[in-house]
C-alpha positions in Angstrom: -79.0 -5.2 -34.1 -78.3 -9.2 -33.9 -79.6 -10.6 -37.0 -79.9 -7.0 -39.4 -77.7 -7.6 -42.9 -75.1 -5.1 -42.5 -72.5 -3.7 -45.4 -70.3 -2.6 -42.3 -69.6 -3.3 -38.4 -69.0 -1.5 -35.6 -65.4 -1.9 -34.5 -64.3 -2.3 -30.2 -62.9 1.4 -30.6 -66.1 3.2 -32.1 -64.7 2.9 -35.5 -66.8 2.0 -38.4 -64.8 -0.8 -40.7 -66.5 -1.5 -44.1 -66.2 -5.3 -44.3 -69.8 -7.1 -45.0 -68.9 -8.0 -48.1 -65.8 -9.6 -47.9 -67.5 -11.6 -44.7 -70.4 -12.7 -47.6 -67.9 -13.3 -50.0 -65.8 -15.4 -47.6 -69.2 -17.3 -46.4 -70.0 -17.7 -50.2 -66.2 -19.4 -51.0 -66.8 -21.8 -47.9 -70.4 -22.3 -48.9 -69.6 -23.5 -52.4 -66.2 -26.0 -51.0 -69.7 -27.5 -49.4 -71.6 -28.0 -52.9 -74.5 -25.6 -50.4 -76.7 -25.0 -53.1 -78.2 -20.7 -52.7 -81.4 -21.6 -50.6 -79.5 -23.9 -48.7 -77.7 -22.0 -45.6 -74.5 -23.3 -43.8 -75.3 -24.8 -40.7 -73.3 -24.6 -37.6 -73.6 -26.1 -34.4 -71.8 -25.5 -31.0 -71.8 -28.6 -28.6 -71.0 -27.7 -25.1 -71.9 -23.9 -23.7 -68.4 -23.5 -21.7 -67.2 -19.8 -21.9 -64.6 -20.8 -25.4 -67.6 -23.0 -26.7 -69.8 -20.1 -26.2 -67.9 -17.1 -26.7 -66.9 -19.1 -30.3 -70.7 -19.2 -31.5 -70.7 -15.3 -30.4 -67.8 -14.6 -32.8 -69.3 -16.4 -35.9 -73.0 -15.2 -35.3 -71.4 -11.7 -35.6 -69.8 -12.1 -38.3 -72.1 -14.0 -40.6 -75.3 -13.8 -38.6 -76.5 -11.3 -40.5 -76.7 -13.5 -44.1 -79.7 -15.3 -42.4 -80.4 -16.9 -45.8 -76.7 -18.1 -45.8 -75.9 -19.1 -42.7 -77.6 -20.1 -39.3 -75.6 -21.1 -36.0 -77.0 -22.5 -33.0 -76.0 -24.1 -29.7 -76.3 -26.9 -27.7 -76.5 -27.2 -23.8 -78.3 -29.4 -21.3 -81.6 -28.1 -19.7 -82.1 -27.5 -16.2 -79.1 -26.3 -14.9 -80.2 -23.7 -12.6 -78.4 -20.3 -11.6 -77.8 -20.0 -7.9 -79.0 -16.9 -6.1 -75.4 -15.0 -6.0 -75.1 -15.7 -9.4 -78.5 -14.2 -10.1 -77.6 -11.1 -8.1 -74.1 -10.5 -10.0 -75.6 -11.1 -13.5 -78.2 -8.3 -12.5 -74.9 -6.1 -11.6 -73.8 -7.1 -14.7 -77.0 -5.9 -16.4 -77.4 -2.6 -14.4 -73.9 -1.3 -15.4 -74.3 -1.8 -19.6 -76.7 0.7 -20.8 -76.6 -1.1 -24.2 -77.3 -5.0 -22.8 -80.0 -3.0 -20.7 -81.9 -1.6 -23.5 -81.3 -4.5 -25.5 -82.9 -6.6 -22.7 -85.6 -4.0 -22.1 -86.6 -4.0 -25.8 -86.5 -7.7 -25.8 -89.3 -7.7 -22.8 -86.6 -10.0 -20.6 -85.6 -7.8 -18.0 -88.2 -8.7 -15.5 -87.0 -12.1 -15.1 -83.8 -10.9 -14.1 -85.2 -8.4 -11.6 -87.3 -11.0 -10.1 -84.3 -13.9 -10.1 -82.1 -11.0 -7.8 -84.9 -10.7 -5.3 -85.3 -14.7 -5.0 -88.9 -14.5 -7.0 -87.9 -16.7 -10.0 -85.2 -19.3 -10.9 -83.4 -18.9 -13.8 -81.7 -21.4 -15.9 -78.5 -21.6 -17.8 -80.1 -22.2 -21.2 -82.6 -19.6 -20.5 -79.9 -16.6 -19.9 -77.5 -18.1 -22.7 -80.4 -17.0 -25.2 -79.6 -13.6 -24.0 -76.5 -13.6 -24.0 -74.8 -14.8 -20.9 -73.1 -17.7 -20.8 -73.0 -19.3 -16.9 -69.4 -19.6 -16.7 -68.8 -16.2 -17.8 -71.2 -13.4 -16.3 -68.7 -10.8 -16.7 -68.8 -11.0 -19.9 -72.2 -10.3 -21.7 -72.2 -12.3 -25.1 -74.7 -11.3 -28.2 -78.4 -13.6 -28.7 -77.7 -17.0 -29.0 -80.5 -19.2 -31.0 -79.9 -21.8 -27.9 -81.6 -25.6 -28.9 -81.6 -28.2 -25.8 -82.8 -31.2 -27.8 -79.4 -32.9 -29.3 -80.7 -34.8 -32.0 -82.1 -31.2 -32.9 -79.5 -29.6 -32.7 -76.6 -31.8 -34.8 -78.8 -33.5 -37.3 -78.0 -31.5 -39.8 -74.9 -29.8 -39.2 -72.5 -29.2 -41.8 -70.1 -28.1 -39.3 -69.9 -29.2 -35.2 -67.9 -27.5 -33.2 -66.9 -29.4 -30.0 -66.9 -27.3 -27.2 -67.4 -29.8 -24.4 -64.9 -30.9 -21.7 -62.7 -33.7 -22.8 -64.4 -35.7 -20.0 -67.8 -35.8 -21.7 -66.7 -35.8 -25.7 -67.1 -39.6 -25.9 -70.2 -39.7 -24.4 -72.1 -36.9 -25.8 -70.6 -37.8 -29.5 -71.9 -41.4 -29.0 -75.4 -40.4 -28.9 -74.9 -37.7 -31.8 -73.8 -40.6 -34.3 -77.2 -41.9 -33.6 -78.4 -39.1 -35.2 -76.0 -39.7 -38.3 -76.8 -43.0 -38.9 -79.0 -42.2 -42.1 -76.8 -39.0 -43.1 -75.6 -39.0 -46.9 -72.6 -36.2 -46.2 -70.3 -36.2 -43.4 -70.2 -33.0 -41.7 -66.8 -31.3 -40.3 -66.2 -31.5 -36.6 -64.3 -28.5 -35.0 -62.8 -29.8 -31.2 -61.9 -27.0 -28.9 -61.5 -29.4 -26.1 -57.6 -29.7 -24.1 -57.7 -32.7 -22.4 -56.4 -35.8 -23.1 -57.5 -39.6 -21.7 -54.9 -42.6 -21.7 -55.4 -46.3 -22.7 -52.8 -49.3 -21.6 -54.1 -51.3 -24.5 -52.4 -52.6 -26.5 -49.6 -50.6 -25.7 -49.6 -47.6 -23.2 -50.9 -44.3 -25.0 -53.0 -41.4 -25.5 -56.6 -40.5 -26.3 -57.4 -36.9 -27.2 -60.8 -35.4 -28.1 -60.5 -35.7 -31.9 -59.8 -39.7 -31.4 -62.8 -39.9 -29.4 -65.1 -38.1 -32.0 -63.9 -40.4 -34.4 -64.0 -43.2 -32.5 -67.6 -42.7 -31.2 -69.0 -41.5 -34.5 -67.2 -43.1 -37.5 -65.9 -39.5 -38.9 -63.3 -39.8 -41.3 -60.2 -38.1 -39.5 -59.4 -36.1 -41.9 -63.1 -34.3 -41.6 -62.0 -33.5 -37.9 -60.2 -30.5 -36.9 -58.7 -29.2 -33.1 -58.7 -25.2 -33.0 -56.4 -23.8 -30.2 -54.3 -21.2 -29.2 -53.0 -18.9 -25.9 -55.8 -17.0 -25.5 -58.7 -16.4 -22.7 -62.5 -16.6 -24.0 -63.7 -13.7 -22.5 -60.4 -11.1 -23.4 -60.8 -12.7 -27.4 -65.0 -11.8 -27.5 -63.9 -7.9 -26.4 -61.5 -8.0 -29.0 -58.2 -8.4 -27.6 -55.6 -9.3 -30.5 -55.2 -12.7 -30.6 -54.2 -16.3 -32.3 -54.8 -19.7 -32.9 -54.6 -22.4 -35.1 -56.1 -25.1 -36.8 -54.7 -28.1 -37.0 -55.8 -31.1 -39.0 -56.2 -32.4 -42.8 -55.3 -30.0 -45.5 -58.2 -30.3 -47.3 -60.5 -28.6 -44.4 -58.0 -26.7 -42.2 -57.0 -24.2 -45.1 -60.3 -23.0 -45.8 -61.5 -23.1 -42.3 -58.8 -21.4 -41.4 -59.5 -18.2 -43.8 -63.1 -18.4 -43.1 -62.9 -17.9 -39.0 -60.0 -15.7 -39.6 -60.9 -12.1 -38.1 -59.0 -8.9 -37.6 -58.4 -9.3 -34.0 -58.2 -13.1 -34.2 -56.0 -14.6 -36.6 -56.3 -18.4 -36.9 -53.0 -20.4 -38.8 -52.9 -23.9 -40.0 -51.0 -26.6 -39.6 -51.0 -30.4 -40.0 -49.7 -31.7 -36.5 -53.5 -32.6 -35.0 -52.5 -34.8 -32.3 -49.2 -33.6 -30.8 -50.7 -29.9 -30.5 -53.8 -31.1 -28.9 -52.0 -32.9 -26.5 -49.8 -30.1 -25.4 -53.2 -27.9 -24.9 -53.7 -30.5 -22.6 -50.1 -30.9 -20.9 -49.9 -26.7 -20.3 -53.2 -27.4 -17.7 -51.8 -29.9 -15.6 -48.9 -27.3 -14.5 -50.9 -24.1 -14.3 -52.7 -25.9 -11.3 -49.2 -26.2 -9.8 -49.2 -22.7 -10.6 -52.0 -21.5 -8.9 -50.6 -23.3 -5.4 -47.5 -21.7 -5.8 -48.8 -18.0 -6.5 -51.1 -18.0 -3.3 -48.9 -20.0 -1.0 -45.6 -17.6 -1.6 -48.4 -14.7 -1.5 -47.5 -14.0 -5.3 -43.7 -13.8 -4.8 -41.7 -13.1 -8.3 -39.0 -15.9 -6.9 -40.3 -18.2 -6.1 -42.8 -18.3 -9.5 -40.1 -17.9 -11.8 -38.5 -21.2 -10.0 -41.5 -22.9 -10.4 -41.2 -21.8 -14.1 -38.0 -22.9 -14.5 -39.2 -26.6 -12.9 -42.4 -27.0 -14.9 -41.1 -26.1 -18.7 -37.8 -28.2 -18.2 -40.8 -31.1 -17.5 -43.1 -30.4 -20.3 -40.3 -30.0 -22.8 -39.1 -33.8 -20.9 -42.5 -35.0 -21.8 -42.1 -33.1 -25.3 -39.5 -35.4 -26.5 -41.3 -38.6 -25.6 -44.4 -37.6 -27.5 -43.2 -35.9 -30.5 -40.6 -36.3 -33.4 -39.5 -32.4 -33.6 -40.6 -31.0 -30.3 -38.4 -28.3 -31.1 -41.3 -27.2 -33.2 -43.7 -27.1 -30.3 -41.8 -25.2 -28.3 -43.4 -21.6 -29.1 -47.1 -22.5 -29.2 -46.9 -24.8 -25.8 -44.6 -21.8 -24.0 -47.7 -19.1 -25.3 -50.1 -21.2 -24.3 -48.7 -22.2 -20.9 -48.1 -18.2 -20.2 -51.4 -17.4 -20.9 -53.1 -19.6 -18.6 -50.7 -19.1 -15.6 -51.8 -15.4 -16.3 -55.2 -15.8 -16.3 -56.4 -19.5 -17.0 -59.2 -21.1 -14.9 -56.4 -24.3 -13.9 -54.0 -21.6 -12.6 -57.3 -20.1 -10.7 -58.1 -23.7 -9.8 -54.2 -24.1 -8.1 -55.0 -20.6 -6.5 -58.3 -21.5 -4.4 -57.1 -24.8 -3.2 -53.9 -23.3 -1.9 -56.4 -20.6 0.0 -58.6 -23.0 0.8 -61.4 -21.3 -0.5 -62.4 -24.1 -2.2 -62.0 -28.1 -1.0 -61.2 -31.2 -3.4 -64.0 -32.6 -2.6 -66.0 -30.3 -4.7 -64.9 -32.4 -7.9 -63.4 -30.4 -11.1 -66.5 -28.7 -11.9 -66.8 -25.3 -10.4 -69.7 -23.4 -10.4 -68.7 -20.0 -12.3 -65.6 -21.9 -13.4 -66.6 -25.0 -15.6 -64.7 -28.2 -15.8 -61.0 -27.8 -14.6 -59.3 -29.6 -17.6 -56.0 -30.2 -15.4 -57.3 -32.2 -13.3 -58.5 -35.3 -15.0 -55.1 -34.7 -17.1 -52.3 -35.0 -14.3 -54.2 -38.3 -13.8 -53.8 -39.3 -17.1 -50.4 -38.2 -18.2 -49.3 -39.4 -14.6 -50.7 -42.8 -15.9 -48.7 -42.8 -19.0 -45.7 -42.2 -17.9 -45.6 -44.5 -15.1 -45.3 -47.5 -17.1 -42.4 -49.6 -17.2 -42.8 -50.1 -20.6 -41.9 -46.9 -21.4 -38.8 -46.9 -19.0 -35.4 -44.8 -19.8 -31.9 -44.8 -18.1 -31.0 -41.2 -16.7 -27.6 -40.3 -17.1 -26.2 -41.1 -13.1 -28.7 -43.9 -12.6 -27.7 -48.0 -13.2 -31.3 -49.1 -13.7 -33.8 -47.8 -16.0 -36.6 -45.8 -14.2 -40.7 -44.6 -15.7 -40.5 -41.7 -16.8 -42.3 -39.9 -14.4 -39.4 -40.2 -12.1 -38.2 -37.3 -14.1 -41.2 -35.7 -13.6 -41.2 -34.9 -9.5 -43.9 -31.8 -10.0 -45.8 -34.1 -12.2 -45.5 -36.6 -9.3 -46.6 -34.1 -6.8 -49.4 -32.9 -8.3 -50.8 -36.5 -8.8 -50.1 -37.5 -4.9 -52.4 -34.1 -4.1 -55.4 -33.8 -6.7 -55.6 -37.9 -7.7 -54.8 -39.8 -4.5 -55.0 -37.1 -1.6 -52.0 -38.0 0.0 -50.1 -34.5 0.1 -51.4 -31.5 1.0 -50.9 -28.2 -1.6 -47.7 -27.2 0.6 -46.0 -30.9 -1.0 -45.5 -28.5 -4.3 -43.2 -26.4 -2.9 -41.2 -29.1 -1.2 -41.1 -30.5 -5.0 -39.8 -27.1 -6.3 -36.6 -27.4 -3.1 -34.2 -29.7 -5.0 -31.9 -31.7 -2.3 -30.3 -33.5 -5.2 -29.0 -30.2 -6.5 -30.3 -31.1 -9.8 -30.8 -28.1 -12.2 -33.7 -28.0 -14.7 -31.7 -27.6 -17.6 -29.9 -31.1 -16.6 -33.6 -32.9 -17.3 -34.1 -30.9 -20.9 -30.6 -32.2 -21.6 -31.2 -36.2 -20.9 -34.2 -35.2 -23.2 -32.5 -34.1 -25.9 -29.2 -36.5 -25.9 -31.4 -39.7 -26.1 -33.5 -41.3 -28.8 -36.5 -40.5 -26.6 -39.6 -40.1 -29.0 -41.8 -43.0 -28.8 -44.6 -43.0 -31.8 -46.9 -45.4 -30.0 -47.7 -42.8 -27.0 -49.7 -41.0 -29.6 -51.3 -44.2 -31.3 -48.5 -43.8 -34.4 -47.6 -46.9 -36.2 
């Protein structure tokens, strides 16, 4: 039961795995890094109720929700976001076909509510069904109780440790109003951003805004107090406890411990000190899983033409790699996991998918109901931004004038000319993929890597 100190916890396979006090021992080490005096628990606070956001606060409350003296978690979401009707129905579905989230619910007296919301009698809301467990954009997958807080300042006042799981699109504007909150705080708490998505500025020079810069920016955190978490993985597959990794990138002084302390046995979180250039390739892998997605439905899933599509996109991102990063060598791994994972399953790729099919319309924006915010989109805008400024111009090998870089970049280009300015419909990206100049992939990786390419300022380096 969700809040009962256990010595033990029940593993995905049945299996009994004797590990409570290692997990108190672990949330004692972290505790005293803090100066947490013994009456005074760890507080934790997840910003943002997307299915990673969510299915994160599910993972720690598991793990240390049962030192209640030691440690509380809650999370943060707006109020009033109702759940349509067919969302109602399938979360009932949902309900019907676990015996153990029905008895839970039963026991809990909050079944009714869900009966009644599948026959039309009651409207429920996101916050109200995240208390129990279900996060909106993730039905399928029934999460444990959630100690859910809509009240902001409530929520973060008193953090020691925020974990960011909002879009990249709101981060500014939510952290703004937190550091009204913090204005009388004597610590500084730790900020933990899950968000990939990335804005650009022109000014002073053209370059690029991630999440953590906004946090710091809108709230006055040191840097070095604010971390970005990711990794190739899918929310749903990591909370049933698929194998999985990630890592933690930021200042030594907090990535290292944090690092052991959300490290599980079926998700193993590394550190490293590169915040910036990994958070903007978590960002870069979204903009071509939408291209993806069109390619998949409009060649009805043909191996082909996907693996040329493949071949397209990575010879791009490791073009952009080289302009953004010193050793982009060293990237190449984590962004070729990450971008594999989301073709396979990511909501961008799913995004890609439905517009191709026209199931869905670009007029319905980049929040999908079901879905959440679409990363990708707001990102081929941005990088398309970046790297169309003649500031930043290069000479290709066969050409006698330099050119922006996104020249180099024709899915990039495509991609823009569909989702930013509507001027192509999703059949332009194969057009983009059928090469007239003959060009092969491998020729763009090469003009990469054979000029002095990497430009610090892109990423707000001295």
């Amino acid at each position: 039961m969700v809040g009962s100190i256990e010595a033990k916890s029940l593993q995905s396979n049945g299996s009994v795995h004797h590990n409570g006090l290692n997990l108190e021992e672990k949330l004692d080490e972290f505790r005293r890094l803090l100066g947490k005096s013994d009456k005074d628990p760890l507080r934790i606070v997840s910003v943002g109720a997307g299915a990673w956001g969510s299915v994160f606060a599910a993972l720690l409350q598991e793990s240390y929700g049962g030192f209640r003296d030691k440690f509380q978690i809650r999370i943060w979401r707006r109020a009033g976001r109702a759940v349509d009707r067919e969302t109602a129905e399938h979360l009932f579905e949902v309900i019907n076909s676990r015996e153990d989230i029905l008895r839970r619910l039963i026991r809990r007296c909050a079944y009714l509510k869900y009966v009644e919301a599948r026959l039309g009698d009651r409207t429920l809301y996101a916050d109200e069904i995240l208390k129990d467990g279900f996060c909106l954009n993730m039905v399928d997958t029934p999460l444990c109780p959630l100690k859910v807080v809509t009240n902001l300042q409530e929520a973060v006042w008193d953090a020691d440790i925020v974990v960011n799981g909002l879009p990249s699109t709101e981060t500014r504007e939510v952290f703004e109003e937190i550091s009204k909150y913090w204005k009388e705080r004597i610590t500084v708490p730790i900020i933990i951003s899950l968000s990939k998505g990335i804005e650009t500025a022109l000014e002073p020079v053209p370059h690029i805004i991630t999440p953590t810069k906004m946090i710091h920016q809108a709230t006055g955190v040191p840097i070095d107090n604010v971390l970005y978490l990711g990794g190739p993985n899918i929310a749903a597959e990591i909370y049933n406890k698929e194998y999985a990794n990630a890592r933690i990138c930021g200042a030594a002084k907090w990535r290292k411990p944090l690092a052991k302390f959300l490290r599980q046995s079926h998700f193993i979180v590394w550190d490293n000190s590169d915040l910036v250039t990994h958070e903007v390739m978590g960002g870069l892998k979204n903009v071509y899983a939408i291209g993806a997605g069109m390619v998949a439905a409009l060649t009805k899933e043909s191996a082909t033409s996907k693996s040329v599509y493949f071949a397209h996109c990575t010879s791009e991102m490791i073009f952009i790699t080289h302009l953004l990063a010193e050793e982009p060598e060293k990237l190449a791994g984590p962004l070729l996991a990450d971008t594999y994972v989301t073709l396979l399953k990511g909501r961008n790729a799913w995004y890609g998918q439905m517009l191709a099919k026209g199931e869905i319309n670009r007029d319905m924006g980049d929040s999908i109901s079901g879905k959440g915010m679409i990363q990708g989109v707001s990102a081929v805008g941005a990088f398309y931004q970046l790297l169309s400024q003649s500031s930043l111009s290069i000479l290709p090998s066969e050409e006698k004038k330099p050119v922006a870089p996104v020249e180099s970049c024709p899915i990039l280009k495509t991609l823009y000319k569909i989702l930013i300015t509507r001027e192509q419909s999703t059949q332009a990206i194969l057009q983009a993929l059928r090469d007239e100049t003959l060009n092969d992939p491998r020729d763009r990786i090469e003009i990469a890597q054979s000029h002095a390419f990497y430009r610090p300022s892109l990423l707000g380096q001295p």
